[in-house]
C-alpha positions as CSV (number, residue, x, y, z in Angstrom):
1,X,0.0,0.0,0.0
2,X,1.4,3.3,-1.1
3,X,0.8,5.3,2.5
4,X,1.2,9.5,1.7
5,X,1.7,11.1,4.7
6,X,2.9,14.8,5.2
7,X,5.0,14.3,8.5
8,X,7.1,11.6,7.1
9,X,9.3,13.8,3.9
10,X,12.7,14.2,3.3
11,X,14.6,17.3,4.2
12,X,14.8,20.0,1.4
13,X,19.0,20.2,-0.1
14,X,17.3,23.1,-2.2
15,X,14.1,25.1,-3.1
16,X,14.3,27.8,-5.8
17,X,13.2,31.2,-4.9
18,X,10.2,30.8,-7.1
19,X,9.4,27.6,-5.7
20,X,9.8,25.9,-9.7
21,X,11.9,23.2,-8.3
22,X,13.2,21.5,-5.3
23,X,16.1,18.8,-4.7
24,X,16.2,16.4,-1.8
25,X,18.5,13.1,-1.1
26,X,16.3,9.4,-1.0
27,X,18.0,5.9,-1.0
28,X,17.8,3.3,-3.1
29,X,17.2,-0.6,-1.7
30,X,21.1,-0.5,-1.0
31,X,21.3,2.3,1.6
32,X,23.0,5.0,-1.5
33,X,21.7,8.0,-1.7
34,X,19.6,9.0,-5.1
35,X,19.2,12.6,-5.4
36,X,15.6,13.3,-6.6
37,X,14.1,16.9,-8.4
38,X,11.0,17.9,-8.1
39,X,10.1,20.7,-11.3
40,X,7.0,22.4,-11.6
41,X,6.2,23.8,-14.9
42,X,3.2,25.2,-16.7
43,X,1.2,22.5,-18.7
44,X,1.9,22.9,-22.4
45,X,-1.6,22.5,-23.2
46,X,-3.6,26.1,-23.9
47,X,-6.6,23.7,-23.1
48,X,-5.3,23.2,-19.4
49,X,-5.0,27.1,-18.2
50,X,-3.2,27.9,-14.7
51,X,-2.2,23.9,-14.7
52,X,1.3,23.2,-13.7
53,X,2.8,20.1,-14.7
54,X,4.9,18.5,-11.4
55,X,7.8,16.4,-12.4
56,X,10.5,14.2,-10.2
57,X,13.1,12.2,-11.0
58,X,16.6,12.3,-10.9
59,X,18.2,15.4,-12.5
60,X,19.6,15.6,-15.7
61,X,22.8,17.4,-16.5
62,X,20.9,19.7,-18.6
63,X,18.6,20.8,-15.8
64,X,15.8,18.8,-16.5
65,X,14.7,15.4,-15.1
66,X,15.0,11.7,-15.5
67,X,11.5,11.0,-14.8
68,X,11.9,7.4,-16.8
69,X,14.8,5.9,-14.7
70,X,13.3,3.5,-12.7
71,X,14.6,3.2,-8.9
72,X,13.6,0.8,-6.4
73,X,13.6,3.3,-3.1
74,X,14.1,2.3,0.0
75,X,10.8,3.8,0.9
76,X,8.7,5.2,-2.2
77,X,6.1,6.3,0.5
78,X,8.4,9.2,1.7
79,X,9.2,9.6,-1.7
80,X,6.0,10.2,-3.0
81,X,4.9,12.2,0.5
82,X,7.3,14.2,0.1
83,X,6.4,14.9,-3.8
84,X,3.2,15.7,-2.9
85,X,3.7,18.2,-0.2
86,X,6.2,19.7,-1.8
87,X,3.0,20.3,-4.6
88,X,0.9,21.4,-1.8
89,X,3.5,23.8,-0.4
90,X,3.6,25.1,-3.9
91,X,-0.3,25.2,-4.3
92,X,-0.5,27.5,-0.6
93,X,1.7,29.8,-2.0
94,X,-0.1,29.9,-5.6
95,X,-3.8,29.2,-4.6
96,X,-5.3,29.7,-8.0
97,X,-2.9,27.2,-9.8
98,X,-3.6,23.3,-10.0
99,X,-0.9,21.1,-10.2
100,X,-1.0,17.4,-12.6
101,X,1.1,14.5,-12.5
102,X,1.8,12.9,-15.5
103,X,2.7,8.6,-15.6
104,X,5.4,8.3,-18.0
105,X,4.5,5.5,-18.8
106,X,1.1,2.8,-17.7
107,X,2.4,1.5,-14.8
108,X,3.5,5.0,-12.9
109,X,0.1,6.2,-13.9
110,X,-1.1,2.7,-12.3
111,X,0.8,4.2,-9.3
112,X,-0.5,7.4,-9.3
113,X,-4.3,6.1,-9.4
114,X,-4.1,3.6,-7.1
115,X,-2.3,6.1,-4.5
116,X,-5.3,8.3,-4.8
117,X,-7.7,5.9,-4.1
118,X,-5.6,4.1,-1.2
119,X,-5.4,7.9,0.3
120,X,-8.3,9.4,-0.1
121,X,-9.4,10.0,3.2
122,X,-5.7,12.0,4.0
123,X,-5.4,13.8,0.8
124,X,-9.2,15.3,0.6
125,X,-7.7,17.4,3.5
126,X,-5.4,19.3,1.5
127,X,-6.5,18.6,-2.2
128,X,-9.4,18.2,-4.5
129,X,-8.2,15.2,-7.1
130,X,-9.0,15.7,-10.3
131,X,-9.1,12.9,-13.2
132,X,-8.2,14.0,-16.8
133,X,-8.6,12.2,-19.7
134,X,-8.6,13.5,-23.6
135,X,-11.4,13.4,-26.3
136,X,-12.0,14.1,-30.0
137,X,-15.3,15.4,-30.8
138,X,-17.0,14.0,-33.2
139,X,-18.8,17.3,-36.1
140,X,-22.4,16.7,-37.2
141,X,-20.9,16.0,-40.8
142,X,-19.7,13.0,-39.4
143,X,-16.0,14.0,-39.8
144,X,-13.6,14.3,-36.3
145,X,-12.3,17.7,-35.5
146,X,-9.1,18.5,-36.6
147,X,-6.1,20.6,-35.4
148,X,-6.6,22.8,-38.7
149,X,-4.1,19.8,-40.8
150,X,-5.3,16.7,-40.9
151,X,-4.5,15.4,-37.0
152,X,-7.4,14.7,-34.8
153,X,-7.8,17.7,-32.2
154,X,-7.5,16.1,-29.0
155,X,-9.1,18.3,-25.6
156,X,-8.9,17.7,-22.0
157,X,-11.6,16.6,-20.1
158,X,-11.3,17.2,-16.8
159,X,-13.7,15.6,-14.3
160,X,-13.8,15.1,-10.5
161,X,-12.0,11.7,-9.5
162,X,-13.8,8.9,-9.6
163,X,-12.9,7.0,-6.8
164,X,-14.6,3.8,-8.0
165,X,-13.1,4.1,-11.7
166,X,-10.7,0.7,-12.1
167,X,-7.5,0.9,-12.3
168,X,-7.9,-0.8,-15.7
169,X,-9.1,2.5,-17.1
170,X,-6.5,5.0,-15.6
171,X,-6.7,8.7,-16.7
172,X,-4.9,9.8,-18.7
173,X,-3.1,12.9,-16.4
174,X,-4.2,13.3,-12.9
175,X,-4.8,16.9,-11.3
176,X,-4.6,18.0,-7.7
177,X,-6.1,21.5,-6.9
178,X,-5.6,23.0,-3.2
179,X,-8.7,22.2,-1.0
180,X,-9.6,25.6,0.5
């Protein structure tokens, strides 16, 4: 069971002056330390206004992150704790912002679902989870709306979390806006 809790986080190394990133120290199953980034972004999506994009992973040399690298942490419960109250941190200070996690790939997004549901009771007293998945609508002509070329136009759809959705259908991007 992943197990968020806000009073068990790693110790900041380093938080930028406008709160964009953070570093902190973790350990792998071997004891070694794994330094970790946390990156908060705005979402690239015009669709998705005043939604930040947070990120973690190791760093990159290029100042962005590894967030592909798998690591098997010692304890991925502080990780992730101290992820997300880093986000809500963020979110006190910004109050009018929401913040999304992306899976990389289907199983993180696996782990980001099933860490919402497993928490809900604890996180509904900071955030308000939101699921997001992406449509193409379909014109009366019977043709799919287009990005103007020939793609399909995809558009968020974001929707409260359903807390009885299966894991089997994850979301697509999952949103976290500050309870207030």
């Amino acid at each position: 069971m992943r197990k968020i809790n806000f009073e068990e986080t790693y110790p900041a190394k380093y938080v930028s002056g406008d709160l964009s990133y953070m570093l902190f120290d973790s350990a792998d199953q071997h004891g070694k330390p794994v330094e970790i980034k946390i990156h908060i972004s705005p979402h690239p999506d015009p669709l998705l206004p005043k939604v930040f994009n947070l990120g973690f992973g190791p760093p990159l040399s290029d100042g962005t992150i590894d967030d592909t690298t798998r690591i098997n942490h010692q304890d991925l419960d502080k990780v992730l704790s101290t992820v997300l109250f880093y986000g809500y941190f963020f979110l006190v200070e910004q109050p009018n912002l929401t913040l999304g996690i992306d899976g990389s790939n289907d199983a993180r997004a696996y782990l980001y679902h099933r860490m919402i549901i497993l928490n809900n009771t604890y996180l509904s007293q900071f955030f308000i989870p939101i699921g997001v998945d992406w449509y193409v609508r379909l014109l009366r002509n019977g043709q799919v709306e287009t990005d103007g070329g020939e793609l399909p136009f995809f558009k968020p759809r974001p929707e409260p979390f359903d807390f009885q959705r299966p894991a089997i259908d994850l979301y697509r991007y999952y949103m976290f806006h500050l309870k207030r």
